[in-house]
N, C-alpha and C positions, 0 to 999 in steps of 0.2 A: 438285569441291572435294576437296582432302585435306588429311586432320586426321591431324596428328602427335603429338599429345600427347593426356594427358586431360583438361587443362585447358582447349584447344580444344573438344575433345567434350562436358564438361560443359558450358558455355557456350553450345555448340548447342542441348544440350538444356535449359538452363533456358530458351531465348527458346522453344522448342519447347513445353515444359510449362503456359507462360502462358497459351497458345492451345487447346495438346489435352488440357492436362491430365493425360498418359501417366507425367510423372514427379508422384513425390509430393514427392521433394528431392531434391537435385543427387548423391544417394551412392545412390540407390537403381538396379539395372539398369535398362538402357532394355529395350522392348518391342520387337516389330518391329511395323508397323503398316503396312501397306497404303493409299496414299491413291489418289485420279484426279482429274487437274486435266483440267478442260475449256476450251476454245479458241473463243470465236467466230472465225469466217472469214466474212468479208464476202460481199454477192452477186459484185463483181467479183474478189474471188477464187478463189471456186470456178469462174466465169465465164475463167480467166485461163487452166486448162489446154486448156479446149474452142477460145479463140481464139487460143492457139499451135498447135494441130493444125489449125485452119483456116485458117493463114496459110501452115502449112508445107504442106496441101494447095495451096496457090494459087500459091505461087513455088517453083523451081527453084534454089537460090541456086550451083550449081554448071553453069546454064545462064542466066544472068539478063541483061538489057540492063537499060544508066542509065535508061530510063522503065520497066521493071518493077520497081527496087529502087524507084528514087522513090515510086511506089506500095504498094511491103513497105514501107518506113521508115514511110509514111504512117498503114498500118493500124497497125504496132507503138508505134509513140507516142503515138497516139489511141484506142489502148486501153490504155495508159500499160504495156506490156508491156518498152519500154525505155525510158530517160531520153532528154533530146533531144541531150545530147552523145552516147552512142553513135549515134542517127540520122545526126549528121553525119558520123562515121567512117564507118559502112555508106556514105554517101550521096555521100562525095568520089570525083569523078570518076581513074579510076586512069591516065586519058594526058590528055596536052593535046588529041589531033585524035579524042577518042571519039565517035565514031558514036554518039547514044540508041539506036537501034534494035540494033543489033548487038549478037549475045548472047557470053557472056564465062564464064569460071569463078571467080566473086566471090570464094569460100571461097579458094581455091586461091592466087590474086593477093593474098588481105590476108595468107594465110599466107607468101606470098614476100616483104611487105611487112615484116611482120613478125621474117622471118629478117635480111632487110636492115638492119632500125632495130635487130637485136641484134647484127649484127657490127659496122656501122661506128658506133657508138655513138650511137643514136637517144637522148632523150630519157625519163626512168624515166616520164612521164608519156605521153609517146605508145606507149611502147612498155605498159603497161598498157591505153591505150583499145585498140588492138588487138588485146590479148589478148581484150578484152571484145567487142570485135567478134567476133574467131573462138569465143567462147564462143557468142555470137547463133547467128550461122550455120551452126555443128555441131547446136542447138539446134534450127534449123529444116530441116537436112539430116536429121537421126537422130534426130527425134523418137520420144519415150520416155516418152510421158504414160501 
């Protein structure tokens, strides 16, 4: 926040003063005061950085076939680590004649994917899901928990 005048500032500090007490009236100096706000985090949050390193120990997303992402998409959604529209970006098949079995370089293709939808004028919404795709999969390549 920034406060430009002293009118702003005093005004901070009266809603301030109600609570802490620190002013005695609005002309009086402020204090400096030290506070610590605390954060619950859920169990499936703390839970959230251990099962991105264990999904990014389990796939290769720069060596992956259509039934191994099907399976990454599966675990990251079901441990709600992504929404289910990114899953179906990850999950769209990238040829008509793809082999499941056949391993591919995932990251690589959504990024040519993505070069593509910015030159010839993809849409600001798919060209967004893609970003957020290749946000995933750098995520699960270069993990950095």
């Amino acid at each position: 926040m920034n406060i430009n005048n002293n009118v702003q500032a005093n005004s901070i500090y009266q809603m301030q003063a109600t609570t802490s007490n620190v002013l005695k009236n609005p002309g009086d100096p402020v204090q400096n005061k030290t506070t610590t706000d605390t954060v619950n985090i859920s169990s499936a949050g703390l839970n959230a950085s251990s099962n991105w390193q264990k999904i990014a120990n389990n796939y290769d997303v720069a060596n992956i076939s259509q039934n191994e992402m099907a399976s990454m998409v599966t675990s990251l959604t079901d441990d709600k680590l992504i929404s289910s529209t990114d899953g179906l970006y990850l999950m769209a098949p990238r040829s008509m004649n793809l082999d499941p079995g056949v391993k591919f370089d995932l990251l690589a293709t959504t990024r040519k994917a993505l070069a593509f939808d910015k030159e010839y004028g993809g849409s600001a919404e798919g060209i967004n899901n893609r970003e957020r795709a290749i946000d995933i999969l750098e995520k699960l390549k270069f993990p950095h928990f």
